[in-house]
N, C-alpha and C positions, 0 to 999 in steps of 0.2 A: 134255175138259180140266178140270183144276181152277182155280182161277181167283182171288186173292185181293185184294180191293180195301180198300184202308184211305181211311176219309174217307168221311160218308156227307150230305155237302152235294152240291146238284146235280149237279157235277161226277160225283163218285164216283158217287151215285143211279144214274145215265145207264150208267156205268160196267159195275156190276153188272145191269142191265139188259138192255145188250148181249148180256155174256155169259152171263144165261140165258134169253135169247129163243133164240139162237146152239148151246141146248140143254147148256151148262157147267156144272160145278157150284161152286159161288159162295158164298164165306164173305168178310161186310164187316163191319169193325171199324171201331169209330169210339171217339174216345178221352173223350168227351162220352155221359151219359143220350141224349141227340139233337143235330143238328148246331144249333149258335149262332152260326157264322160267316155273310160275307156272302149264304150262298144263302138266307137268311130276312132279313136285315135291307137288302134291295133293294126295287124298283118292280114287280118280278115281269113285267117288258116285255119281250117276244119285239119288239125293237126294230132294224127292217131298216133305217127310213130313213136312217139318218147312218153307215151303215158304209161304210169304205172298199171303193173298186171293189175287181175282182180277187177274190180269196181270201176275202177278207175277209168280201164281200157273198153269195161262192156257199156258204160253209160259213153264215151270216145264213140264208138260203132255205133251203137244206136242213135246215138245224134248226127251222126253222118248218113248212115239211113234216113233222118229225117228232115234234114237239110237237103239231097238228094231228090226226096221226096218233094217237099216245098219248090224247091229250083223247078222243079218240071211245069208246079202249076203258076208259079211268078217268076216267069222268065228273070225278071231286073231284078232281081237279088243277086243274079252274075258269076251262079253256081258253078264250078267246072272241077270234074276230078281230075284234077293235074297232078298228081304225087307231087313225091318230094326227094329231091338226091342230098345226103351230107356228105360232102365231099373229106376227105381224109387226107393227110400231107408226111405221114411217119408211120414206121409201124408197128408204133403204141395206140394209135389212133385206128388203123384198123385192126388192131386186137381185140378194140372194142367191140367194131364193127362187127366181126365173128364172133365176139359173146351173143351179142342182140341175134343175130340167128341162130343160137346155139339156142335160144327158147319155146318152150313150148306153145309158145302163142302169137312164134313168127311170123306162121305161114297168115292165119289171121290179118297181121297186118300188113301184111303183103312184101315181107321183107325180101332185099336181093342185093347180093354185093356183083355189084358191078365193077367191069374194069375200065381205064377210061375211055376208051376206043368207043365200047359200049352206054357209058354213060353222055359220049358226046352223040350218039345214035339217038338218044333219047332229048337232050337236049344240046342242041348243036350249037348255043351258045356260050358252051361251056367250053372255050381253048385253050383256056389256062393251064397251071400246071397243076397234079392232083395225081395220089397214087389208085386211089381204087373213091368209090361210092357205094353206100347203101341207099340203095332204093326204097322209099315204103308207097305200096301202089295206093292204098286205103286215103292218104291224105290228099286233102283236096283246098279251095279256099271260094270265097265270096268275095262281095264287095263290100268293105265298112262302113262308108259314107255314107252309102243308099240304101242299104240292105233294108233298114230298120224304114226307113222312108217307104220301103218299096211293099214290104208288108202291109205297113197301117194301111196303105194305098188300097191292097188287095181289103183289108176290115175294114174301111169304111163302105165297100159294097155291100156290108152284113146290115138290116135295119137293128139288129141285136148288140153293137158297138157306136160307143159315143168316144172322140179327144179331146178330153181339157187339157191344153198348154196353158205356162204360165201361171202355173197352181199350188204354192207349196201344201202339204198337208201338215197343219200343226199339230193335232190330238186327236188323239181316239176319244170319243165322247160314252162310246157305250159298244156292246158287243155286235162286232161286224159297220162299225160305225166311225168313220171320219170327218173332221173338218177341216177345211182346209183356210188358207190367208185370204180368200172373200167373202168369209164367211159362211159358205155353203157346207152345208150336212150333206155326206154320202154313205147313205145305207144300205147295206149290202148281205147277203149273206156271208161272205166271203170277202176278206179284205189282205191281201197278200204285196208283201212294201219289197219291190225290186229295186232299192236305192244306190247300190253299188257303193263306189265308196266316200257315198256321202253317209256318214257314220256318226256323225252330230245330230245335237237338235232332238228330232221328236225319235231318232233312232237310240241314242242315248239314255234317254229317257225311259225306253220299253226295253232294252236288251244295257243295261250297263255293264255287266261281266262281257261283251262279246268276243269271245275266240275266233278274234277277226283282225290282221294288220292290213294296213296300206303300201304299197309300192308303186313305187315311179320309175317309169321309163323316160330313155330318149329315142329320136325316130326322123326318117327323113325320106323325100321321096323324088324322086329325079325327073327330069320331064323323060320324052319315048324315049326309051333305047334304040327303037331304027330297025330292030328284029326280036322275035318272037323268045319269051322264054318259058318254055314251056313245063317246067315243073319249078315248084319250090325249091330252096335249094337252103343250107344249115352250111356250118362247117363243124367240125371235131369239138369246138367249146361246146355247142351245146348240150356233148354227151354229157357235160359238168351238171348241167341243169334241169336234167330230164331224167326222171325217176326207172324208165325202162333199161336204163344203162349203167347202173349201180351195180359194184359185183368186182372181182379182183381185177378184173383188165383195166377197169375206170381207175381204180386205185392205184395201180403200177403207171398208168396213164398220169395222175396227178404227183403221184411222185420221183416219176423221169422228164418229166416236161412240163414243166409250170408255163401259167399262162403268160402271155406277153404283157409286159408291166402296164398299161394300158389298161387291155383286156380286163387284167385280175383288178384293177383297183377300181374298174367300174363295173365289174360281176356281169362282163361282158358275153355274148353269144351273136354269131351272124345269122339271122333269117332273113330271108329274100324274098318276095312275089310280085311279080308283074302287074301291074291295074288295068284297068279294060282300058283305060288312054295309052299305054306301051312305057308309063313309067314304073318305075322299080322303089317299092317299098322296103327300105334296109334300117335294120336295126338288130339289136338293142341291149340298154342297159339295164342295171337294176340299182336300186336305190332305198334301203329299208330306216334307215335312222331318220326319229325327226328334231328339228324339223325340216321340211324337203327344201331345198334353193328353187329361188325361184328362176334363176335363169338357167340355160342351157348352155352345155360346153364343150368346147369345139374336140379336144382330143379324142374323143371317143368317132365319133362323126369320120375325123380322119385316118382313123384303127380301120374302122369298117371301111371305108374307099377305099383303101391300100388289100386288104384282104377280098373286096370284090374284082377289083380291079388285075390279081392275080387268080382268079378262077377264072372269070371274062377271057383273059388275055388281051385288053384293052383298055381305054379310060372309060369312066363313068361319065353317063352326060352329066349338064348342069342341073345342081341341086335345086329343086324350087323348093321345098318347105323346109321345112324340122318343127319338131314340137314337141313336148311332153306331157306324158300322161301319167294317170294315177288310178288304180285298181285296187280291189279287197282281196285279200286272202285269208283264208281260213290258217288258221296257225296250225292246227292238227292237219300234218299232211293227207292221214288217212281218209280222210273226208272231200269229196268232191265239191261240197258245198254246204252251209252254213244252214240250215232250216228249221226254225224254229217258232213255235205257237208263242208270239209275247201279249196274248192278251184275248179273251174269249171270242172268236170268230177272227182275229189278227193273225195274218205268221209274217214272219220275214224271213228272205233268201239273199245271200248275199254269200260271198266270200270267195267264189268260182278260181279267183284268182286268172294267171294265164289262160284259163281251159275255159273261160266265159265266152268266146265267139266259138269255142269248138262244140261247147256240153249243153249248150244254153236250150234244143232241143228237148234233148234228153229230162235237163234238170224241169222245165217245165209240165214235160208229161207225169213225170216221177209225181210232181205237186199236185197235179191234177188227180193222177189215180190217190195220193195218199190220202187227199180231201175229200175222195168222192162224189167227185165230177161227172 
């Protein structure tokens, strides 16, 4: 088959992938020098523990199966199952904690409450203060920056894979068929639009009811910390934010202890990970109304130092970046992802929301089998 994937952020990556592992031949356009959308400006977390049961959590696994997989034969994607500890500070917050093991699909993710003696066993960077931690062994994370880089790297070994950068696609011309902004025809059997959330334009146009919003984060990363951290690491907000934690504890949780004014007004959560240079990836916000600001703002930035800096038990080095991103989601929680036939040999995938560097795997193999690749 031929095979044409536009979009060359994870999503898309994954995509292209498939189809020539699958033995296809594969031409990806991406309308960017290289992708700049959310599959680079994420935590890079293959992030199982907070996913909804069902669907949700089996397409989680398998795409860490497959991420796992990949790491072993492309070293530089910078695979490492490091878990993840959420540390706890009251106990409403590990109420929670012992709901999420109280389920049937703990052991799976490899859940474990930890005391802190033990969770500084596992990560000895952690001398803050903290009542207990939930472990989940299952999460793990990559690198964002390269990941996508380090792939094409491995496809361009394929003679079966061509990358057009710098290409928008304006129209489908005919079935299995695009053009793009120089003019060129790409005909294909197979034509599948990994745009993320670029959601305008020729997306518009093919999908206009889509049950898809956009969210914007903020995000920051530090130069080395000077020692190893060796697992992810959450705080108690993000049981607010993750669908495996829903259930009366969460609710007694929300209604004894509101979040710090800060926090709540920018639908805040702390996630942590270390980058293979020994800086610390922290964030983040969430932002749904539009239209989004265009600038970035500091109190959120210093919610999370103060909150890392009491797990640490020390300052944070110096900040070198900050940035914000913006991602698609699927409005229908129930759905891992948006997948849709908008036009004979066309489909488009988009919507992954948060779980697009986790699922991105998974969502690609799914497209592949459901195409009959």
């Amino acid at each position: 088959m031929r095979v044409t994937v536009v979009g060359a952020g994870v999503v898309g990556a994954m995509h292209a992938w498939q189809a020539v592992e699958r033995g296809h031949e594969v031409v990806q356009i991406e309308r960017e020098a290289e992708a700049r959308g959310a599959s680079l400006r994420n935590f890079g977390q293959i992030w199982v523990s907070g996913r909804a049961g069902g669907e949700e959590l089996e397409t989680a696994l398998r795409a860490r199966e497959l991420w796992e997989a990949l790491g072993a034969r492309v070293p530089a994607l910078g695979f490492r199952p490091n878990g993840s500890l959420t540390l706890v500070r009251s106990g409403l917050e590990r109420a929670v904690a012992e709901a999420a093991l109280a389920r049937a699909d703990a052991a799976v993710r490899g859940y474990k409450l930890l005391t802190p003696a033990e969770a500084r066993a596992v990560n000895p960077a952690l001398r803050g203060a903290y009542e207990a931690a939930l472990y989940c062994e299952r999460d793990a994370a990559v690198e964002p920056r390269t990941a996508q880089l380090a792939l094409r790297a491995q496809l361009l070994k394929s003679p079966n894979y061509t990358f057009l950068p710098g290409r928008e696609v304006r129209e489908v011309t005919g079935p299995g068929t695009v053009r793009d902004d120089h003019g060129d025809v790409h005909r294909a059997d197979a034509v599948v639009l990994c745009t993320g959330a670029w959601l305008g334009g020729l997306v518009k146009e093919l999908a206009p009811d889509l049950p898809v919003r956009r969210v914007r984060l903020q995000m920051m990363q530090t130069d080395p910390l000077g020692e190893a951290l060796p697992t992810s690491v959450a705080d108690a907000d993000s049981f607010r934010y993750y669908p495996a934690y829903r259930g009366e504890s969460l609710d007694r949780l929300e209604a004894g202890q509101p979040q710090a004014p800060t926090a709540a007004a920018h639908r805040m959560q702390l996630l942590m990970v270390q980058r293979a240079d020994g800086g610390l990836t922290i964030g983040d916000t969430h932002e749904y109304e539009h239209p989004f600001a265009f600038d970035t703002l500091e109190d959120p930035y210093e919610h999370l130092a103060g909150v890392v800096e009491g797990f640490l038990g020390r300052p944070l080095p110096r900040i070198r970046r900050r940035w914000a991103g913006v991602y698609a989601q699927c409005t229908d929680p129930g759905r891992v992802v948006h997948r849709q036939q908008v036009r004979d040999g066309v489909w488009l995938v988009t919507g992954p929301g948060g779980r697009g560097m986790t699922c991105a795997p998974a969502i690609a193999e799914t497209t592949a089998n459901e195409l009959g690749w």
